[in-house]
C-alpha positions as CSV (number, residue, x, y, z in Angstrom):
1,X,-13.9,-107.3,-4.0
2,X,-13.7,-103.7,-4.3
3,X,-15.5,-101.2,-6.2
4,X,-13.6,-101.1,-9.4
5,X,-14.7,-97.3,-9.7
6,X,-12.3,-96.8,-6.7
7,X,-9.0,-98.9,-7.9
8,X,-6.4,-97.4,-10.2
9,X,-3.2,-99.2,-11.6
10,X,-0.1,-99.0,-10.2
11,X,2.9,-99.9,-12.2
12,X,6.4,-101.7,-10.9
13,X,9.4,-100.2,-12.2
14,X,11.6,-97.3,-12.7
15,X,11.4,-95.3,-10.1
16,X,9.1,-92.2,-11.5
17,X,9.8,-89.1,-9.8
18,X,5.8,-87.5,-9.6
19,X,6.7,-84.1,-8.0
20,X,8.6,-81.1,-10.1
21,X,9.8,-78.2,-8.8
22,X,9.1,-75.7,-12.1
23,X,10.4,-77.0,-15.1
24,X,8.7,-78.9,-17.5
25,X,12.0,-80.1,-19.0
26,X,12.7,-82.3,-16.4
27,X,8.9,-83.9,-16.1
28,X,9.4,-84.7,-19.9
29,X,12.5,-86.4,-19.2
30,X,11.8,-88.3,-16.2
31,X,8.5,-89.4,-18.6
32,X,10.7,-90.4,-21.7
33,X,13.5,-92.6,-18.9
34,X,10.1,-94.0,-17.7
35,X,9.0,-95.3,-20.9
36,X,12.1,-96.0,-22.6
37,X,13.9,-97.6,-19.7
38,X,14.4,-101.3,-20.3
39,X,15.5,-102.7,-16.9
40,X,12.8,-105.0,-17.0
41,X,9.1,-105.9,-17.6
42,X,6.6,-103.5,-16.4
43,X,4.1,-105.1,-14.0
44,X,0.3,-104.0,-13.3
45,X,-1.3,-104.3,-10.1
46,X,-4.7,-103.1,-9.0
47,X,-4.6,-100.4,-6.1
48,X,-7.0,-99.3,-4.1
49,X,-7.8,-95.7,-4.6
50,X,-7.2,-95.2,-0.5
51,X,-3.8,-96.1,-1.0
52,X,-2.9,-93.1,-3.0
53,X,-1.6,-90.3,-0.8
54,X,-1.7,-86.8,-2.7
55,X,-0.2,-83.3,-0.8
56,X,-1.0,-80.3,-1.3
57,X,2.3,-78.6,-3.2
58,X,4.6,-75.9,-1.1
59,X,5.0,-72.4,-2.1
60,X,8.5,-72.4,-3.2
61,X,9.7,-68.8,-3.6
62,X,11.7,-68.3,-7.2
63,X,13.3,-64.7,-8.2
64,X,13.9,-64.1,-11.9
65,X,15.8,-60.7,-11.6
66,X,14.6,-58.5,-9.5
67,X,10.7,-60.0,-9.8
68,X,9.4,-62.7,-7.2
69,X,7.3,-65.3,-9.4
70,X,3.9,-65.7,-7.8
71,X,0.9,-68.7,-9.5
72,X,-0.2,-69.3,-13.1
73,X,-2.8,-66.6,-14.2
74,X,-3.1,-68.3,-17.6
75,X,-1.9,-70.5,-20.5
76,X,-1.6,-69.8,-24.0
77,X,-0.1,-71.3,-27.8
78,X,2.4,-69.6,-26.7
79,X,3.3,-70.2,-22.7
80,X,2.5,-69.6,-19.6
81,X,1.6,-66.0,-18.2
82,X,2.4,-65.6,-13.9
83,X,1.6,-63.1,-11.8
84,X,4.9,-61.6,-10.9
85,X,5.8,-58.9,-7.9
86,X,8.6,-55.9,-8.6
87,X,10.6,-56.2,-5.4
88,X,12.0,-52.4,-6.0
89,X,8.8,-50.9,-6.7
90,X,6.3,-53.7,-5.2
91,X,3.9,-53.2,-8.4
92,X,2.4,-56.2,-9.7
93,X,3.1,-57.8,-13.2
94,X,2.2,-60.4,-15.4
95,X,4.9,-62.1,-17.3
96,X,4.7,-64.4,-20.4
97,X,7.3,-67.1,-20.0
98,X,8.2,-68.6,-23.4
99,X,10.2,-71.3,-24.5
100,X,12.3,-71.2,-27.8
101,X,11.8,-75.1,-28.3
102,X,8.0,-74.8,-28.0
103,X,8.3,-70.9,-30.6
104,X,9.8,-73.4,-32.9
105,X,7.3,-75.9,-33.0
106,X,4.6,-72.6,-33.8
107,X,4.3,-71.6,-37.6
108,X,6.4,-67.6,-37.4
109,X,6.6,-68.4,-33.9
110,X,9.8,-66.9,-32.8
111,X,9.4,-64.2,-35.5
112,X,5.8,-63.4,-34.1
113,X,7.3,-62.8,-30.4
114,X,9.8,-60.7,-31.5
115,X,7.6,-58.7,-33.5
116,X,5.6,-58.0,-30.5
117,X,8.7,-57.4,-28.4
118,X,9.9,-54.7,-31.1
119,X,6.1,-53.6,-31.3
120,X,5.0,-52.9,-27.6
121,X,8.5,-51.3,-26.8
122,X,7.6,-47.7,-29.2
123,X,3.7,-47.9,-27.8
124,X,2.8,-46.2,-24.5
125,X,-0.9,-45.5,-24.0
126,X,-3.3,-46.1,-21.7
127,X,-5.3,-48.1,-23.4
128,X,-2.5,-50.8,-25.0
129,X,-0.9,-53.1,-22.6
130,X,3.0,-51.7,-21.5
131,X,5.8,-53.9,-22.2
132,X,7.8,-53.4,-18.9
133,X,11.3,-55.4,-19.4
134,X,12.4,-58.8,-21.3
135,X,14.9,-60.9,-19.8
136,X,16.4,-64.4,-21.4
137,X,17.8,-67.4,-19.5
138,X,20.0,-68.7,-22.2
139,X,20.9,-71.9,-20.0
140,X,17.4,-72.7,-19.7
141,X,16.3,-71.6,-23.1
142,X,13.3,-69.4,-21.7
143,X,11.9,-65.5,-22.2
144,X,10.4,-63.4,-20.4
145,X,8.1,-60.8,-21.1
146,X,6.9,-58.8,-18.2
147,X,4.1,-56.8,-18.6
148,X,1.7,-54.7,-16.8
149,X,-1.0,-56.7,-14.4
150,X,-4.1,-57.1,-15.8
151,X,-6.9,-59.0,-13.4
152,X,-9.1,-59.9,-15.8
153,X,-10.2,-60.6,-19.7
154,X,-12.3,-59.6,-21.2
155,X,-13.7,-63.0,-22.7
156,X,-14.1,-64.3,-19.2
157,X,-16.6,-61.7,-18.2
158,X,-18.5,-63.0,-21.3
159,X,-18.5,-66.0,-20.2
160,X,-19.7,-65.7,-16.7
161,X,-23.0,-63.6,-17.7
162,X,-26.1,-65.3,-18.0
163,X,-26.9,-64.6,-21.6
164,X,-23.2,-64.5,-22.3
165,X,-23.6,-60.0,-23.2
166,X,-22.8,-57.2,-21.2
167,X,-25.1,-54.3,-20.3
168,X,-25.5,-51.9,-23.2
169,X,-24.3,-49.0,-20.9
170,X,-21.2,-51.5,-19.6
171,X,-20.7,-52.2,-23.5
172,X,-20.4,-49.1,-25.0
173,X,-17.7,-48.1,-22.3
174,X,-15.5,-51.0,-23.2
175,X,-16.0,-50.2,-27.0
176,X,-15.2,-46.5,-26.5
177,X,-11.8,-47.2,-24.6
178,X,-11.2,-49.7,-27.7
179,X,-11.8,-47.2,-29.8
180,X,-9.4,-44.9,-28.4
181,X,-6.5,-47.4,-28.0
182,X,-7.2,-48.6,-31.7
183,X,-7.2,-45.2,-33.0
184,X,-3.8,-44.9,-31.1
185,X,-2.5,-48.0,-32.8
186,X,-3.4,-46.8,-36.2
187,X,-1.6,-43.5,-35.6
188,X,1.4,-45.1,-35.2
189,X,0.8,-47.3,-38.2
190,X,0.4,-50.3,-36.4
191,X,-2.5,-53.2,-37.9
192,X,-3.7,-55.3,-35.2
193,X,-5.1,-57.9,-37.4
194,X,-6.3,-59.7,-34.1
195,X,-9.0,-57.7,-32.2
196,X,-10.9,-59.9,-30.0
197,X,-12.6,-60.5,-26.1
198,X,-9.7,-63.0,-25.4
199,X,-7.4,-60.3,-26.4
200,X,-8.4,-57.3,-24.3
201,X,-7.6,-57.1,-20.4
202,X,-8.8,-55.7,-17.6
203,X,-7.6,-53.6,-14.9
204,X,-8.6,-53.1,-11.3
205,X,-9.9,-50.2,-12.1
206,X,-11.8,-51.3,-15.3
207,X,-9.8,-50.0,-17.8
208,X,-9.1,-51.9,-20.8
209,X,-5.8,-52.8,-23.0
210,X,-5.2,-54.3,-26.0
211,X,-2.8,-57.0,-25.5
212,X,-1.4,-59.7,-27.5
213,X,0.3,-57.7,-30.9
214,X,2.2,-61.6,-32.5
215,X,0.4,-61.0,-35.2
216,X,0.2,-57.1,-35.7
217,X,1.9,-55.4,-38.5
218,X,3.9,-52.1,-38.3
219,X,3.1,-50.2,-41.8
220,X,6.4,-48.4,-43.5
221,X,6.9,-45.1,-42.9
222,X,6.7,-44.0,-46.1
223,X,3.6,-46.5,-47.5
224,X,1.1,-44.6,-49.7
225,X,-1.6,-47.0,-47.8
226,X,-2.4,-49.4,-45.4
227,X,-2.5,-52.2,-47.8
228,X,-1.5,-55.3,-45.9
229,X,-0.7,-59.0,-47.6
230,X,-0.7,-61.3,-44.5
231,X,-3.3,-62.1,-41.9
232,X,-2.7,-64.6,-38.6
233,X,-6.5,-63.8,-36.9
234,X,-8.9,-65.8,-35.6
235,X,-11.2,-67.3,-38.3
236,X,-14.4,-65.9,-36.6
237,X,-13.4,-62.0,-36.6
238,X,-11.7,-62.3,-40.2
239,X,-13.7,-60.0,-42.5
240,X,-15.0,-61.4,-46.0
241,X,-11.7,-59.7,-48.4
242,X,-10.0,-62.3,-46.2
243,X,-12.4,-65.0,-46.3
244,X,-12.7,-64.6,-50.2
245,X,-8.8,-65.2,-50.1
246,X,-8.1,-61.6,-51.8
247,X,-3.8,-61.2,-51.6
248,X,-3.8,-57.1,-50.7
249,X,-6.4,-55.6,-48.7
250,X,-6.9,-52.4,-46.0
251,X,-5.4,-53.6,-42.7
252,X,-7.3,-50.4,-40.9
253,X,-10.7,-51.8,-42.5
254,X,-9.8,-55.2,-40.9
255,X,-9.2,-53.8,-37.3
256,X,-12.6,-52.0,-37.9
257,X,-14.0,-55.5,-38.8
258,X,-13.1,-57.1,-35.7
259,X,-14.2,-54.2,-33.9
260,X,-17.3,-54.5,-35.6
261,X,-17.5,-58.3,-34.7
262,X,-16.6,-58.0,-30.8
263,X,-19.1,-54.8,-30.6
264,X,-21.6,-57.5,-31.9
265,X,-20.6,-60.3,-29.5
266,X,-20.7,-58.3,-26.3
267,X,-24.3,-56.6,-27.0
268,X,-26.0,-59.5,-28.7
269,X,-24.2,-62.5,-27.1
270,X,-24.0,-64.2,-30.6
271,X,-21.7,-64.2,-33.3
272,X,-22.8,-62.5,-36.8
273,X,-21.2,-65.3,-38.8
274,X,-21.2,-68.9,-37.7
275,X,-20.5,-72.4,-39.4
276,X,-20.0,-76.0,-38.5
277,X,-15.9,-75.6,-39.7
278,X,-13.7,-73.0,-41.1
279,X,-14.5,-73.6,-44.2
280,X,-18.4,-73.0,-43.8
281,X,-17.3,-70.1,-41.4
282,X,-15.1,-68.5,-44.4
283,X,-18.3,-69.1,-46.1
284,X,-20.7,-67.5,-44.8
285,X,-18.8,-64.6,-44.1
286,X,-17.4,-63.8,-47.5
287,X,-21.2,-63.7,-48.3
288,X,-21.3,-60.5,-45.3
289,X,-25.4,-61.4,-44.6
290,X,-26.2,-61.5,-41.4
291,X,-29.0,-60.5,-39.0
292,X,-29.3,-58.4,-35.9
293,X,-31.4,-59.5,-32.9
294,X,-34.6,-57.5,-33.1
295,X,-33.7,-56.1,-29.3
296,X,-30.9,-54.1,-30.3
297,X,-31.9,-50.6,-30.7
298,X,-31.7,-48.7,-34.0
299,X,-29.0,-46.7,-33.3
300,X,-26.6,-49.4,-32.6
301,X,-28.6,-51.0,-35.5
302,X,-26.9,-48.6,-37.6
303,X,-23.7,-48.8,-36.0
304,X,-23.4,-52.4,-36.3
305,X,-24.2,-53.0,-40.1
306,X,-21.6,-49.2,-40.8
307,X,-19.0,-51.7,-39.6
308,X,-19.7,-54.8,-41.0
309,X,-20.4,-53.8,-44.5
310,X,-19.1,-56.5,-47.0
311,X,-17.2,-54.1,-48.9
312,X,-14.2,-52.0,-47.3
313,X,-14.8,-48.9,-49.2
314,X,-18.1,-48.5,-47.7
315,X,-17.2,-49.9,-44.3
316,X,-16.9,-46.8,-41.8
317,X,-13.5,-46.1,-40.9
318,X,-12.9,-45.1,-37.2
319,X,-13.2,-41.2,-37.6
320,X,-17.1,-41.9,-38.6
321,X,-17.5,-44.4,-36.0
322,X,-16.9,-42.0,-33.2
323,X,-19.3,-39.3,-34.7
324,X,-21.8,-41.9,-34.6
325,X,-24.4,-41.1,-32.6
326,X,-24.6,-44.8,-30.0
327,X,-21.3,-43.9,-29.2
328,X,-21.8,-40.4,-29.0
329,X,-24.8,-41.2,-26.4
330,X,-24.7,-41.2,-23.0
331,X,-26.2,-44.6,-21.8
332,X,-28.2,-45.0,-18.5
333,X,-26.5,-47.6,-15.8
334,X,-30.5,-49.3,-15.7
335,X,-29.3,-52.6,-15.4
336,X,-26.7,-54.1,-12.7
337,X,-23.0,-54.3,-13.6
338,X,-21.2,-57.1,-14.6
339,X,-17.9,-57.6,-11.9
340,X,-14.9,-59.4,-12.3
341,X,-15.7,-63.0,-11.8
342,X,-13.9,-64.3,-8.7
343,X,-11.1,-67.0,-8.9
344,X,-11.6,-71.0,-9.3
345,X,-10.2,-70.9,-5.1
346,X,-12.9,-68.4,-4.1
347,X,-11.1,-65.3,-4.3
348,X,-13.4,-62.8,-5.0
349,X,-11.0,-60.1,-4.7
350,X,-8.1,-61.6,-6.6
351,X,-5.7,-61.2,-4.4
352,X,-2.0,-61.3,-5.0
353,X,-0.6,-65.0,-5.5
354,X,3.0,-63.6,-4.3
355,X,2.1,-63.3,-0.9
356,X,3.1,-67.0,0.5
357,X,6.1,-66.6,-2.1
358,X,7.3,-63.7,-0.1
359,X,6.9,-65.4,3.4
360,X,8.9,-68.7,1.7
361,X,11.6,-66.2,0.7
362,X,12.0,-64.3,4.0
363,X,11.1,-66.3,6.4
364,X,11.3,-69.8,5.1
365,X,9.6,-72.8,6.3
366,X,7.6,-73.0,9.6
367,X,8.9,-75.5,12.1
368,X,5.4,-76.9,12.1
369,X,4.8,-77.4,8.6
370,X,5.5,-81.5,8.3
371,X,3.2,-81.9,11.2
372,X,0.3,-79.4,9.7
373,X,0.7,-80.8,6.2
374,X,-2.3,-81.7,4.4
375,X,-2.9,-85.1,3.4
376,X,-5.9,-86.6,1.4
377,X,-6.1,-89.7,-0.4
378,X,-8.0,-90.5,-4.0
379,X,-10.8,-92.7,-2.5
380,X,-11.5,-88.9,-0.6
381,X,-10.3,-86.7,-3.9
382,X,-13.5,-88.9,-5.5
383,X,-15.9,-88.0,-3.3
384,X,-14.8,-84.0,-3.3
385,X,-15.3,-84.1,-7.2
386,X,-18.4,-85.9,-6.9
387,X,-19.9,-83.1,-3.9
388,X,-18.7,-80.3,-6.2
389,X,-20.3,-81.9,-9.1
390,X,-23.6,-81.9,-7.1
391,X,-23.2,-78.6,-6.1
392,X,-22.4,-77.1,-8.8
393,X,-26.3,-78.2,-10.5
394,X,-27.9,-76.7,-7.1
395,X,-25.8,-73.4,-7.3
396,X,-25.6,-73.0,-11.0
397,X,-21.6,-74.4,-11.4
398,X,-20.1,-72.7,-8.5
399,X,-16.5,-73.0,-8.8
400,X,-14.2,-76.0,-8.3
401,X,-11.9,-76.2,-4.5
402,X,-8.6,-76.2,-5.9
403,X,-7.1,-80.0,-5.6
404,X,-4.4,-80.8,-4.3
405,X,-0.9,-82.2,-6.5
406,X,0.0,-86.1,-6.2
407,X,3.3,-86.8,-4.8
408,X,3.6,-90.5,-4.3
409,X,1.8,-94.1,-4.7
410,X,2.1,-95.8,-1.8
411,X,3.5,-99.5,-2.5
412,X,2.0,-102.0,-0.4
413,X,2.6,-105.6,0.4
414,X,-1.5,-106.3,0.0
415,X,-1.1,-105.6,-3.5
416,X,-2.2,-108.2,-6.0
417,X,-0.9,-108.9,-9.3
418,X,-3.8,-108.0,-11.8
């Protein structure tokens, strides 16, 4: 009998297509024909996991406009974001593709997008991510937003240290060119509301952006204040006038919050407020008590309880916090750099994922390629994940081998009805 760790089911049926080109569409329809489809009863059998064949998937090239579409970089609430190559120019860009039918399923989703859209198109500074060009597919119902290339965020650095915090001289650079991109913002009376490691990127270079303005708000022109009504953040860098569920509050005191909060994440590795739910969380921080690791130094000491003061009118506003005298200092490099962590497939440099894309577009398929194709089966697959598992305790969690896509179950006359 075999190992029932190695069998899967295989079901008798419709025919259910397992390979996709792009589209999500059609793998949700082929899914609800699958399910729905009453041609007759569904029957189970057992099959071996060496009778499933899986393929590595073929570089397809696809052109939206003048940009060739390269692999998935990321994937958020709100879509995908892909790496994306300017045929005229060859500079590389990231593009968010978003789907209207998924907007509408997100509370102010499709007003949030177009905020951002309306946003990023007036902003040009080094230090906020550049909206390059929107297109729309009305046949398919898609958007999108093509952006500047980023290689990194700033959240995954984070997570790859050791102690989850960056070098106090690494640190204070990041927080200065926030600074200066959030002091742009404010200039042109823009609130943030959403400041954040998952929402600041990384160049090559290491310069930072502020990216990802769905729930900023543009002030009026002629406001007497910054008085804001609304807030969309994260619960965990929302300050305690918004915890304590006050309706009007200072929206430039609330970017200095968050500031306040991330500045405190990336030095300490912790969090100032924390709670079991939101509701603790919300809690604890309309309270504003917290404590500083005894390892921080007084300055930054200083620095840190100047932002997070409870109360907004005492809370420093951004003109103070770059006379203060941490940011004013010049920190020694006395500890080893934290580098941008190298892909899930090995790529330490991060190359650009548009490459075999390209050689699909111009030169098509080799002749070879059915003979060289890759084939593994799931009894194998098994025994990969299990090596990589082991490996990963000896070589503290080196990353995954990218596996291959399934195409097929092979349908064999040895099977036996379960």
């Amino acid at each position: 009998m075999a190992n029932p760790e190695e069998e899967v089911v295989q079901v008798d049926g419709p025919a259910f297509p397992m390979l996709f080109e792009d589209d999500d569409e059609m793998e949700t329809l082929a899914i609800d024909s699958w399910l729905n489809d009453d041609d007759g009863p569904l029957v189970f059998h057992r099959v071996n996991s060496k009778e499933i064949i899986y393929q590595a998937r073929k570089k397809k090239a696809k052109m939206i406009g003048k940009y060739v579409m390269g692999d998935v970089l990321g994937e958020g609430s709100y879509g995908k974001v892909k790496e994306m190559l300017d045929s005229e120019t060859l500079c590389r860009r990231a593009v968010k593709i978003l789907k209207k039918r998924k907007l509408r399923k997100i509370p102010n989703g499709e007003q949030n997008v177009q905020r951002e859209i309306q946003l990023l198109r007036r902003l040009n500074h080094k230090n906020v991510i550049k909206l390059v060009d929107v297109l729309y597919n009305e046949e398919k119902q898609k958007m999108y937003m093509i952006m500047e290339y980023c290689v990194s965020v700033l959240q995954e650095l984070l997570e790859r240290c050791p102690q989850k915090k960056f070098p106090i001289w690494q640190a204070h650079g990041y927080f200065c060119q926030l600074l200066d991109g959030l002091e742009y913002l404010h200039s042109q009376g823009i609130i943030h509301k959403d400041i954040k490691p998952g929402n600041l990127l990384l160049t090559t270079c290491g310069t930072l952006k502020i990216s990802d303005l769905g729930v900023a708000e543009a002030l009026d022109r002629f406001a007497k204040d910054d008085t804001c009504h609304t807030s969309q953040g994260s619960p965990a860098f929302q300050p305690p006038e918004i915890a304590n569920g006050l309706e009007c509050f200072s929206g430039f005191k609330v970017d200095v919050w968050s500031s306040g909060v991330t500045l405190f994440n990336i030095t300490t590795g912790k969090y100032p407020f924390e709670g079991d739910n939101i509701y603790k969380l919300f809690e604890n921080i309309g309270k504003g008590e917290f404590t500083i690791p005894d390892d921080i130094d007084q300055l930054l000491q200083g620095l840190l309880q100047g932002m997070l003061q409870k109360d907004p009118q005492e809370r420093l506003a951004i003109k103070q916090i770059r006379q203060h005298d941490w940011v004013r200092k010049k920190h020694p490099r006395i500890t080893q750099e934290v580098c941008i962590p190298q892909r899930a497939n090995g790529d330490e440099f991060r190359s650009m994922s548009v490459i075999p894309y390209l050689q699909d577009l111009h030169y098509g398929p080799d002749e070879g390629d059915e003979a060289s194709e890759e084939y593994i089966t799931e009894h194998d697959l098994q025994e990969m994940r299990q090596m990589d598992a082991s490996s990963s305790k000896k070589r503290n969690k080196k990353p995954k081998r990218k596996l291959p896509s399934c195409i097929s179950v092979k349908r064999f006359s040895s099977c036996k009805q379960s």
